[in-house]
C-alpha positions in Angstrom: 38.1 0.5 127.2 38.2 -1.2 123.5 34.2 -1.5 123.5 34.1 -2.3 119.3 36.3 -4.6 117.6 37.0 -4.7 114.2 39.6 -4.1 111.2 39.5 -0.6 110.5 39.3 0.2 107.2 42.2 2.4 105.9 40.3 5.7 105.3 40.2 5.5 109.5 43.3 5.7 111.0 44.4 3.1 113.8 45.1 5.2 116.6 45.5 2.5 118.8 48.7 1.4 116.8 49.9 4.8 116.8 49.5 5.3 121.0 51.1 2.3 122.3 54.4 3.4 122.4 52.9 7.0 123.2 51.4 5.2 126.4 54.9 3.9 126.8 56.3 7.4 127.1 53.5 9.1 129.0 54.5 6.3 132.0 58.4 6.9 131.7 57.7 10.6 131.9 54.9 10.5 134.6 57.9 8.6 136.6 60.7 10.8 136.4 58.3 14.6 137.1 56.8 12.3 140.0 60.6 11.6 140.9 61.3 15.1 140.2 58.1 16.0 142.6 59.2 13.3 145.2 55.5 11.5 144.7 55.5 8.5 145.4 53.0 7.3 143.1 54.3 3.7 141.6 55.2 1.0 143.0 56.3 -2.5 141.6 54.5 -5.2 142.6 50.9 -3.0 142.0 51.9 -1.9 138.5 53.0 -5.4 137.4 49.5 -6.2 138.6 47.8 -3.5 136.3 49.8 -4.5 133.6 49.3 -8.1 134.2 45.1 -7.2 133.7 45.8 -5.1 130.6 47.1 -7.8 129.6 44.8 -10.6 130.1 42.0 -8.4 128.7 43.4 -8.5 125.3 44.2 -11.6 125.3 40.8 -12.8 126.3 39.7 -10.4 123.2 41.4 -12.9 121.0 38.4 -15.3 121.5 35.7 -13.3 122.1 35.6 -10.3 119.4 33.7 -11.4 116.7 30.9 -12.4 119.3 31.2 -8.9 120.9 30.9 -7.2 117.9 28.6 -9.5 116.0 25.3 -7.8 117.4 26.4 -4.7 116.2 27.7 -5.3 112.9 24.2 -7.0 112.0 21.9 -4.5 113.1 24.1 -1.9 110.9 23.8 -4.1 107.9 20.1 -4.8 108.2 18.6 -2.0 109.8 20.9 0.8 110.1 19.4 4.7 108.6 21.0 5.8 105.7 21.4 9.0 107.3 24.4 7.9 109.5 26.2 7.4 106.4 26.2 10.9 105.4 26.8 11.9 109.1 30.3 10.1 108.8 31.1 11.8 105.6 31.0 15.1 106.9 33.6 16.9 109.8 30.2 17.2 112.1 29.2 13.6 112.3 32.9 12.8 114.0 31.9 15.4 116.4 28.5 14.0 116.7 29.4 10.4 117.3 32.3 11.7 119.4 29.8 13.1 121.6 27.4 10.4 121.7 30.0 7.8 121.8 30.6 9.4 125.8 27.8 9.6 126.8 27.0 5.5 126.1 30.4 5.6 127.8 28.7 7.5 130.6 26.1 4.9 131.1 28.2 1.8 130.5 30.3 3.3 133.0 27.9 4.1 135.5 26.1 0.8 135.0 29.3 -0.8 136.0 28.8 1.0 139.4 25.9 0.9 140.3 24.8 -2.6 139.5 25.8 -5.6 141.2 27.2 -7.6 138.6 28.5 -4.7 136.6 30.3 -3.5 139.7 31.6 -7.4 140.3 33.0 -6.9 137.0 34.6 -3.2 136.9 35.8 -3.3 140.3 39.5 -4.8 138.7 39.9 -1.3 137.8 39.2 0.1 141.1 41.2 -2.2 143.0 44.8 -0.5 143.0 45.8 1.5 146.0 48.1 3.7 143.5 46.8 6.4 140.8 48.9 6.4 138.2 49.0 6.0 134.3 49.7 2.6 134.6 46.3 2.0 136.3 44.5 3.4 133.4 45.6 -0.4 132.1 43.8 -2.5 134.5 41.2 -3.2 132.6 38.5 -6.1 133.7 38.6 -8.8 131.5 34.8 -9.6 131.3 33.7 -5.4 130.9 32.9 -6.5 127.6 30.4 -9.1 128.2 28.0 -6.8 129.9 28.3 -3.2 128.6 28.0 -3.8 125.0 24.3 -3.8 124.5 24.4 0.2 125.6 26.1 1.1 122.7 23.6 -1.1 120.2 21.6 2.6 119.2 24.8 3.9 117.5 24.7 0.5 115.0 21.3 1.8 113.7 23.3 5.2 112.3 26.9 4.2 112.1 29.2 1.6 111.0 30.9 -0.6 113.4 34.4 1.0 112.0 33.7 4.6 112.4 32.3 3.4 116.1 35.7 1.6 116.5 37.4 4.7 115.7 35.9 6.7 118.4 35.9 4.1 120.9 39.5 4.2 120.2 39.4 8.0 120.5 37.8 7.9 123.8 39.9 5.3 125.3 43.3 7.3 124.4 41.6 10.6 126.0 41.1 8.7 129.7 44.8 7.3 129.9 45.6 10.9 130.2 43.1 11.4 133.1 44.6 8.4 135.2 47.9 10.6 135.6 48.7 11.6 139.2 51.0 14.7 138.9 48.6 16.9 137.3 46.8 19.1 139.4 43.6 21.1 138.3 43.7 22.8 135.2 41.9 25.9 133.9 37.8 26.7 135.0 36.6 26.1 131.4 38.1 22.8 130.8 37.3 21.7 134.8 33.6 23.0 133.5 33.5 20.9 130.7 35.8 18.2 130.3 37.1 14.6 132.3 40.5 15.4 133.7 42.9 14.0 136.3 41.4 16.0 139.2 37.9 14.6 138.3 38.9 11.2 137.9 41.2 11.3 140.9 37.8 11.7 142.8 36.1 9.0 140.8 39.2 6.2 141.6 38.2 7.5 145.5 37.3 5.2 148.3 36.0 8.0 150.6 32.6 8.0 151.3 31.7 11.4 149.6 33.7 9.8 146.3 31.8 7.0 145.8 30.1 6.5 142.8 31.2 9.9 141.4 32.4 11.1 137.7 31.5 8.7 135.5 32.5 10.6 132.3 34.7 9.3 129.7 35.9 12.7 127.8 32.9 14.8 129.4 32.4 15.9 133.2 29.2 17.5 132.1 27.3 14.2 131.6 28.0 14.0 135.7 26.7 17.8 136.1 23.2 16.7 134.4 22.5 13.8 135.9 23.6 14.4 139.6 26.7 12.2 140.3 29.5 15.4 140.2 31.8 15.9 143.0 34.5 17.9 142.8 38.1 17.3 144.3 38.3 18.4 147.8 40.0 16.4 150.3 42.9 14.1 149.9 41.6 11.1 147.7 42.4 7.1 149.2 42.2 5.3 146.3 41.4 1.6 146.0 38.2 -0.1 147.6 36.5 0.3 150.6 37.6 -3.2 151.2 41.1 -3.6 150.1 41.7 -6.4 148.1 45.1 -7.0 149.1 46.7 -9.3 146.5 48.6 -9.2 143.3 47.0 -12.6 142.8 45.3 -11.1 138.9 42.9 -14.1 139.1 41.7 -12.9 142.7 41.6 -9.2 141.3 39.5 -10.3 138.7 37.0 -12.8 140.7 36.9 -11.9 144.3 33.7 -9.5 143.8 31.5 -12.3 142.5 32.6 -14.7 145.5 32.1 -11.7 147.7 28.7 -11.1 146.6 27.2 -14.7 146.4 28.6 -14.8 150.1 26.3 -11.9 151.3 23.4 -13.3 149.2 23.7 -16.7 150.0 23.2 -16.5 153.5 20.3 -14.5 153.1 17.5 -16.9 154.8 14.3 -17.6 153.7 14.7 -16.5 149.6 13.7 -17.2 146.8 16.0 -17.8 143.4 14.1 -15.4 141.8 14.5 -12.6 144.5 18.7 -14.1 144.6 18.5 -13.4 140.6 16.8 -9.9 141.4 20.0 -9.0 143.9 22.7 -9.9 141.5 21.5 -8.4 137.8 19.1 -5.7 138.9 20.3 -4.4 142.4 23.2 -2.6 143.2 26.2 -2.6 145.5 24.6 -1.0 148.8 21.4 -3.1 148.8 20.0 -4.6 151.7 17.2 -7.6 151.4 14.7 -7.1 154.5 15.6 -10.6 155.2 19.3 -10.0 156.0 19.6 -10.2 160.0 22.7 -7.8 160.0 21.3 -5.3 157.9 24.7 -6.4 155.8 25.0 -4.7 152.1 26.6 -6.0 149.3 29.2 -3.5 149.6 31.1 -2.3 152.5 30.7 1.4 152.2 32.3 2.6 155.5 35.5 4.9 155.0 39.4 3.4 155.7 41.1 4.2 158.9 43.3 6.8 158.8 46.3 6.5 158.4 45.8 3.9 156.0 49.3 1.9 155.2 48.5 0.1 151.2 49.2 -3.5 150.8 52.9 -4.0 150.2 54.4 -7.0 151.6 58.2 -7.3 151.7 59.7 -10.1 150.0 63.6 -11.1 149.5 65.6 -8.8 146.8 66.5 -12.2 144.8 62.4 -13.1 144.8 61.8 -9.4 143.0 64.4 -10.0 140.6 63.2 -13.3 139.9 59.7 -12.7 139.5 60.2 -9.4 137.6 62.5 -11.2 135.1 59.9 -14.3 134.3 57.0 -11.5 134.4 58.7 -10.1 131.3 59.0 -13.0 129.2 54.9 -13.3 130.0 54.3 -9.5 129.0 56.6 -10.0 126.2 54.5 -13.3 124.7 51.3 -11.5 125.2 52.3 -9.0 123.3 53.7 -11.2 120.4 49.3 -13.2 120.6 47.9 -10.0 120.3 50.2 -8.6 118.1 48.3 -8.2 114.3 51.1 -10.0 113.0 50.2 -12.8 114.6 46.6 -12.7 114.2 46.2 -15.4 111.7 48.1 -17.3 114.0 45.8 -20.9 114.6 43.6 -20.6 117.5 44.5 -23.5 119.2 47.7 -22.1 119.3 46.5 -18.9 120.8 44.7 -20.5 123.6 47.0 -22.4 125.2 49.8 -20.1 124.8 47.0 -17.6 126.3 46.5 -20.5 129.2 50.2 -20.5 130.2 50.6 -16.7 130.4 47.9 -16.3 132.4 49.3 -19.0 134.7 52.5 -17.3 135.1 50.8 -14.3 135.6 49.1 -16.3 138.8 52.5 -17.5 139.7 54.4 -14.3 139.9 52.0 -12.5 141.4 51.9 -15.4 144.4 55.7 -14.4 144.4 55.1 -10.7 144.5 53.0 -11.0 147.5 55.5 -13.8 149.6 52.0 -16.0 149.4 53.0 -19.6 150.9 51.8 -21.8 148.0 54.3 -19.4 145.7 56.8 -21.8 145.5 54.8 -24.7 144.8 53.1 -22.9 142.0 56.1 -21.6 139.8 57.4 -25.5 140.2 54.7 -26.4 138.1 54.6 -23.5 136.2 58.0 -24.5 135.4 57.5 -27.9 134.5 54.6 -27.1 132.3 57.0 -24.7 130.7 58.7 -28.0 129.1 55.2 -28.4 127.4 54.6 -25.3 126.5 57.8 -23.6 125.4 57.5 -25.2 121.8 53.9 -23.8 120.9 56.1 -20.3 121.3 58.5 -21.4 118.8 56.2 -22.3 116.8 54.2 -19.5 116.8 57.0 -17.1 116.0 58.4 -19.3 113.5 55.6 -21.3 111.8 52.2 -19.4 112.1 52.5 -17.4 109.1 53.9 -20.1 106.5 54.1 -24.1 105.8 57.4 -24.8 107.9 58.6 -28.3 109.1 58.3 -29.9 112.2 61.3 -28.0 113.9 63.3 -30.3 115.9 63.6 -29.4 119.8 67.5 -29.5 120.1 68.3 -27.7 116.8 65.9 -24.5 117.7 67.9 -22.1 119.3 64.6 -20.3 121.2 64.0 -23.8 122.7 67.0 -25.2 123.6 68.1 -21.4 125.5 64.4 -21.3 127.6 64.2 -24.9 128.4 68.1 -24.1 129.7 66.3 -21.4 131.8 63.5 -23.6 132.9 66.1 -26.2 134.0 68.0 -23.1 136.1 64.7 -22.0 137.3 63.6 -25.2 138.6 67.1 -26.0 140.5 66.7 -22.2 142.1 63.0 -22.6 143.4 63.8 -26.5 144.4 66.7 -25.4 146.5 64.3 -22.5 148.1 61.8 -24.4 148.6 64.6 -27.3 150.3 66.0 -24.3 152.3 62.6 -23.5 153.6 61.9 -26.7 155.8 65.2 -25.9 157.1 64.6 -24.8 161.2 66.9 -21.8 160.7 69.5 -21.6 163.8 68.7 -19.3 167.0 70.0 -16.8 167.8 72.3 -17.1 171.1 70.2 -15.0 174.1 72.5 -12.7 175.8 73.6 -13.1 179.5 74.2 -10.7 181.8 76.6 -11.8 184.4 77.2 -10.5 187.8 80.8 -9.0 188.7 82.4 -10.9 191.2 83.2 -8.7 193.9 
């Protein structure tokens, strides 16, 4: 998780830059050893869902990064000790914040458990079934709004780019933990260091998992405060309650719903007691007024054997969601791109808007979800609306350009063509659909004549 950001100044390198496409090929080679292994460990529709929350989370940061890191950057420039300054001149102080960069982490993190509207917030990340690098992506898209106060001591010592540098560092260090085809490595790094085995434990929904390894880079955070477990029996990973949606919005929200459910029918109240339960508590609290004894969480184990969430839909709705889930990925990465970042804001957001909507409307599609249809119809028709912005933001953010006209603009006149194809394909589905489809003639068994 990106918890600082800022421009880095050039004497830091931007590691971030430098990783993507690393990311890129850890996944591709995580796939084919898993292949190799015959693990199944990916599967479409639940990485398209991770990715679709990676996503969304940097493109929320568009709008909300100079307020996140405003707090920061002022109590640096006001009160911050000269001390730090030296620190970060020397090879010791990147060892020093690299060490006390993880263990905020380990309290931001553990906050995000163990509190009720941290956990409403993190749980995103929990929520696939699948342990693979590709989940290390599903970020939650409002982490920021709750965990950055933790890391507020490090402003009074160091600047909010050498902070962004080892935020980055810390971040790159847990994609590799998210891998599932590497086993447990040597005692001395198991001793000291985050790895897959420990994190497989932490992603756990069994009850002796729970709320477990909390350590970005460091297991030994875990060791001194009590919440170690080591791997033992074969990890279910997800939630206690499945989710069971590639719906991103519902990923993202359905903790919050779930939790003012179980408080609001709490009798006899108060909204001080109700404000106590969601900022203060955490996830297996129960209010002496509850008549079921009912916690915020459902803690008890899955049954076993537990099938994951994987609805079967038609081969032709994969390939068409899959191929419209691309163009969304690939626009999101052009907003967030630092090409682009100058890019007017306006612009941005309801570029950001459609996306996100598309993201909705093929993960409705993904999960054969009966409004699905009726969604990407007005997805496409919005795309009429929306489809110019694009052009526009490739070809006139950067300089004074013209008013492009809409049939002269290649981009345009080739996706409103595929808007116009899309529409006749979901109309004649959704046509096809009220259609009773013809029974199938019973078989009769008749008597030999004698």
């Amino acid at each position: 998780m990106v918890w600082f950001d800022s421009k880095i100044p050039s004497h830091y390198p931007d590691l971030l830059t430098v990783a993507i496409p690393l990311f890129a090929v850890g996944i591709i080679v995580e796939i084919l050893v898993a292949n190799w292994k015959k693990k199944k460990i990916y599967r479409l529709s639940d990485s398209i869902t991770s990715l679709n929350h990676g996503s969304m989370d940097q493109l929320i940061n568009i709008f909300v990064k100079t307020a996140m890191i405003f707090p920061y950057t002022y109590i640096y420039y006001n009160y911050h000790f000269p001390i730090g300054e030296v620190i970060e001149r020397s090879i010791w102080g990147y060892l020093i914040v690299f060490v006390a960069y993880d263990f905020a982490y380990y309290w931001t993190h553990r906050f995000g458990h163990e509190n009720n509207m941290g956990w409403a917030i993190h749980v995103t990340h929990h929520s696939s079934e699948d342990f693979n690098l590709i989940t290390a992506l599903r970020q939650a898209s409002f982490q920021r709004f709750l965990t950055w106060p933790e890391f507020l001591p490090l402003a009074l010592f160091f600047s909010p780019q050498f902070s962004t540098f080892h935020s980055h560092v810390n971040l790159i260090y847990q994609f590799w933990t998210h891998t599932g085809v590497v086993g447990k490595l040597p005692f001395w790094i198991e001793y000291i260091f985050n790895t897959p085995s420990h994190h497989r434990v932490h992603h756990g929904s069994n009850k002796r998992y729970l709320d477990k390894n909390y350590g970005g880079v460091f297991i030994i955070w875990d060791k001194m405060f009590g919440t170690f477990e080591p791997e033992g029996e074969e990890v279910v990973y997800g939630l206690t309650t499945p989710v069971a949606s590639y719906n991103p919005i519902y990923t993202l929200l359905h903790q919050f719903y779930d939790l003012y459910k179980v408080v609001s029918k709490i009798p006899n109240i108060s909204l001080g007691e109700k404000l106590y339960i969601y900022f203060i508590k955490g996830p297996g609290y129960v209010h002496p007024n509850t008549p079921t004894s009912k916690s915020t969480e459902n803690t008890e184990e899955k049954l076993k054997p537990y099938s994951k969430y994987d609805p079967k839909i038609p081969l032709f709705n994969k390939i068409y969601a899959v191929f419209h889930w691309l163009t969304f990925f690939a626009i999101a990465y052009i907003l967030t791109h630092p090409t682009f970042e100058e890019a007017p804001l306006d612009l941005k957001f309801w570029l950001t808007f459609y996306v996100i909507y598309g993201f909705l409307s093929t993960g409705l599609i993904l999960e054969n979800h009966k409004y699905a249809s009726l969604v990407e119809l007005s997805r496409l028709l919005m795309g009429f609306y929306f489809v110019p912005f694009l052009s526009k933001l490739l070809f006139c953010a950067s300089v004074e350009c013209p008013q492009a006209s809409w049939s002269n603009n290649t981009l345009t006149t080739v996706s409103f063509g595929t808007l116009a194809l899309s529409i006749v394909l979901v109309l004649v589905k959704v046509i096809f659909s009220f259609i009773p489809k013809a029974r199938t003639p019973s078989k009769v068994t008749h008597a030999k004549q004698g």
